[in-house]
TORKOL-4160 file (C-alpha; in steps of 0.2 Angstrom, whole numbers, padded with zeros to 4 digits, m for minus):
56
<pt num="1" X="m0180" Y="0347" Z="m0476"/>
<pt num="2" X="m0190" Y="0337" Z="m0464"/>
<pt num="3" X="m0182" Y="0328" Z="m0452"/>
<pt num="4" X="m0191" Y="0312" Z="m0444"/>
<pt num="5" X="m0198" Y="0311" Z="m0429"/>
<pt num="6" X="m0189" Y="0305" Z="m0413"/>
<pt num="7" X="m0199" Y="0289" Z="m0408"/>
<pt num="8" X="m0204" Y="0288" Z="m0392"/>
<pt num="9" X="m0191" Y="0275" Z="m0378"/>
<pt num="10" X="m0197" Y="0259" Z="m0375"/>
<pt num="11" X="m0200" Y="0252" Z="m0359"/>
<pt num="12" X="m0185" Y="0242" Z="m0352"/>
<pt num="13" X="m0195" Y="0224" Z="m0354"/>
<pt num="14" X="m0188" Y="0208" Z="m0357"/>
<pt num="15" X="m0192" Y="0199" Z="m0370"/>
<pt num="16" X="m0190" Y="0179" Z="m0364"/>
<pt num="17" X="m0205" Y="0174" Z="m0355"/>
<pt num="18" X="m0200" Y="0171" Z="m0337"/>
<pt num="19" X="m0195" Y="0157" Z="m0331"/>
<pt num="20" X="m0191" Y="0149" Z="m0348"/>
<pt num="21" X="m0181" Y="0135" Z="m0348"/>
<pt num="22" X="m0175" Y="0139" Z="m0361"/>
<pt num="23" X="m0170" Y="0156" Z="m0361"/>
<pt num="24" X="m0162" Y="0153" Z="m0343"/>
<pt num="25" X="m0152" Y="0137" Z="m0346"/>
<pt num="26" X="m0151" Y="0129" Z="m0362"/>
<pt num="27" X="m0145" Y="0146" Z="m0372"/>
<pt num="28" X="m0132" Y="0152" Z="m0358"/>
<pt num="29" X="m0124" Y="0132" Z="m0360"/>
<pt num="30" X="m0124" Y="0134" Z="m0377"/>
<pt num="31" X="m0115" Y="0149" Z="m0381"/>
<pt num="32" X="m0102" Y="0144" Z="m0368"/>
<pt num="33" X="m0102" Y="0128" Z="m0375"/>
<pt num="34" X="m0099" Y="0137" Z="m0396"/>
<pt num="35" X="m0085" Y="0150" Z="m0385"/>
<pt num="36" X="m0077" Y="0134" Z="m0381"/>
<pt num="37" X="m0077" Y="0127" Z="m0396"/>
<pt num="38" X="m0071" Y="0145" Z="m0406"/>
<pt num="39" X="m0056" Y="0146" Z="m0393"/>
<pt num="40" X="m0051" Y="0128" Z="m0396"/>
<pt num="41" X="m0050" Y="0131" Z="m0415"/>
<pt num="42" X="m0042" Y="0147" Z="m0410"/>
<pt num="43" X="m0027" Y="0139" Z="m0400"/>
<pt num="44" X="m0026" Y="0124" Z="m0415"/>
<pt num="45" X="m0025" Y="0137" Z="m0429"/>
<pt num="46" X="m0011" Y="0148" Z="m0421"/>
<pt num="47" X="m0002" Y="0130" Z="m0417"/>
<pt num="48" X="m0001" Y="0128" Z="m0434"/>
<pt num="49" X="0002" Y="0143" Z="m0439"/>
<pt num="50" X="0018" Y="0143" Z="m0426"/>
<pt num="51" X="0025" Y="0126" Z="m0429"/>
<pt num="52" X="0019" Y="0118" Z="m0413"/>
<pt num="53" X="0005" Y="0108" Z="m0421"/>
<pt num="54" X="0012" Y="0097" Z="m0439"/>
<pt num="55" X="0001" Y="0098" Z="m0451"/>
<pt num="56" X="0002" Y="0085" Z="m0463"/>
């Protein structure tokens, strides 16, 4: 049986141009901005879920 080939390491690059805007500001805002968000509903669910927040 022929096992494939190992392919050869890429070269540690990084893939955003450099000094994009948008790479460097916009993106790191906006995922702490959605982590915010996620904890937020986190917190609200288990508040229902435990009686501290009514619901309905």
């Amino acid at each position: 049986m022929n096992s494939p080939s190992p392919e050869s390491p890429r070269k540690r690059t990084r893939r955003a141009p450099t000094g994009s805007f948008l790479y460097d500001r916009i993106l790191p805002i906006v995922f702490i901005f959605l982590a915010l968000v996620m904890i937020a509903l986190v917190l609200i669910a288990a508040g229902v879920l435990l009686g501290i927040v009514r619901y309905r």
